[in-house]
Each structure stands twice: as C-alpha cells, then as structure tokens.
C-alpha positions in Angstrom: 49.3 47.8 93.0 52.9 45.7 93.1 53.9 45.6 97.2 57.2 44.1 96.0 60.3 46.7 95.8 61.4 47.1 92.4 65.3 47.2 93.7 66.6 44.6 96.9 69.0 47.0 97.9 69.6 50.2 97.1 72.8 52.3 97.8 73.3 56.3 98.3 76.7 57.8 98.2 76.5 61.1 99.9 73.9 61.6 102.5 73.7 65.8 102.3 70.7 67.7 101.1 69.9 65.3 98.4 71.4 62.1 99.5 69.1 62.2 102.5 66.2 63.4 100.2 66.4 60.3 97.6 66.6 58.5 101.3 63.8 60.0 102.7 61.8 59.1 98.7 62.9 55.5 98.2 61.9 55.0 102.2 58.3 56.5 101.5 57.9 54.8 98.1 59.2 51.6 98.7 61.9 51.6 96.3 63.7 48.8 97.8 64.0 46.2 100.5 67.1 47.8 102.2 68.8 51.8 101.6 72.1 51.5 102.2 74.0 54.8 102.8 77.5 56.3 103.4 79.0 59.7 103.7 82.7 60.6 103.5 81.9 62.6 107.1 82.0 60.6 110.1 79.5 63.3 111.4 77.2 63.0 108.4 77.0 59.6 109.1 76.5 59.6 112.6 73.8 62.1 112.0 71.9 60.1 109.2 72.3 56.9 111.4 70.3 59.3 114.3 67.3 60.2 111.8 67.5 56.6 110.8 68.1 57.2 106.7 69.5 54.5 106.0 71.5 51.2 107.0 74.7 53.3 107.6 78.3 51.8 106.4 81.8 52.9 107.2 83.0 52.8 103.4 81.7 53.6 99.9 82.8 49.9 98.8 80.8 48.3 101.9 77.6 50.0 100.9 77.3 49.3 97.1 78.0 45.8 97.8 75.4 43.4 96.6 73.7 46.7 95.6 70.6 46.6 92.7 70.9 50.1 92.3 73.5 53.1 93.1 73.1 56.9 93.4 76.0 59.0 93.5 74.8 61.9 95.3 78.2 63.8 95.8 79.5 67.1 94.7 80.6 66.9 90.3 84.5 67.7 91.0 84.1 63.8 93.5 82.1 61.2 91.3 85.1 60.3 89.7 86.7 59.9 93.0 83.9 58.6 94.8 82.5 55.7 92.1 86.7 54.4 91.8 86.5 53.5 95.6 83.0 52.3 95.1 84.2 49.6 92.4 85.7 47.8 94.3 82.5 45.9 95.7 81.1 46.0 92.0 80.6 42.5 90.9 81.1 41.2 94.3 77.1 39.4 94.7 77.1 35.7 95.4 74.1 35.1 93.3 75.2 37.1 90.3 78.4 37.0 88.0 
C-alpha cells in the first residue's frame, strides 16, 4: 500500500456536520499532508481548532491557498458566495502557474 497522500494540502470550506466529517475521513485516511479548514463562524472555528480538525484559517482565501484539493462544504444558497471569496487565492502556488 502507497503511505504517500494522494493530495499535499487539502482545504474544507465549512466545518458543520459534514465539513468536520470529510475532516474527521481525510485525517483517518490520509488523504493529504495538511487539512486546512475555515468556517464563516468565529465560534465554529474556535470549536474545530479545540477538537483539532484541521489547521484553522481566518478567511476562505487564506485556506485554499496553495490548496491540491477544495471541498465546499456550505449550505447550496452560499457556494456561489463562498467559492468568489475563495478565488482569490486560486492560482496563487509558487511552484505552479
């Protein structure tokens, strides 16, 4: 069996039921090197920091940066919302173009 992580980083948008599920999944399956996560609540994120989900950021943008992978785990009515704020880290990897 492969011990290397198929994705470097990985980043979850929305850390509610199934935000902290995919956490708790890609953690046990080693789906990547680092999980990166972020929550529009400050108290979401406080608590996901506390059960230690994921390397907690303070903005959408921050956490998809030099991301492999992205999940948008937020309510339909927000992607839209959510993955325009997100952009603006998109393309932003020093190794990449």
């Amino acid at each position: 069996m492969n011990d290397v992580p198929p994705f470097e980083r990985l980043a979850i948008i929305g850390l509610g039921l199934i935000g902290a599920s995919m956490c708790h999944a890609a953690r046990e399956h080693g789906a990547a090197k680092t999980i990166v996560g972020y929550d529009a609540s400050a108290e979401v994120r406080a608590r996901a920091e506390e059960l230690k989900l994921a390397d907690i950021t303070e903005s959408a943008a921050e956490a998809v940066r030099d991301a492999d992978l992205v999940i948008l785990a937020v309510p339909v009515g927000a992607v839209g919302m959510v993955a325009e704020a997100a952009c603006a880290s998109f393309g932003e990897r020093g190794d990449r173009e």
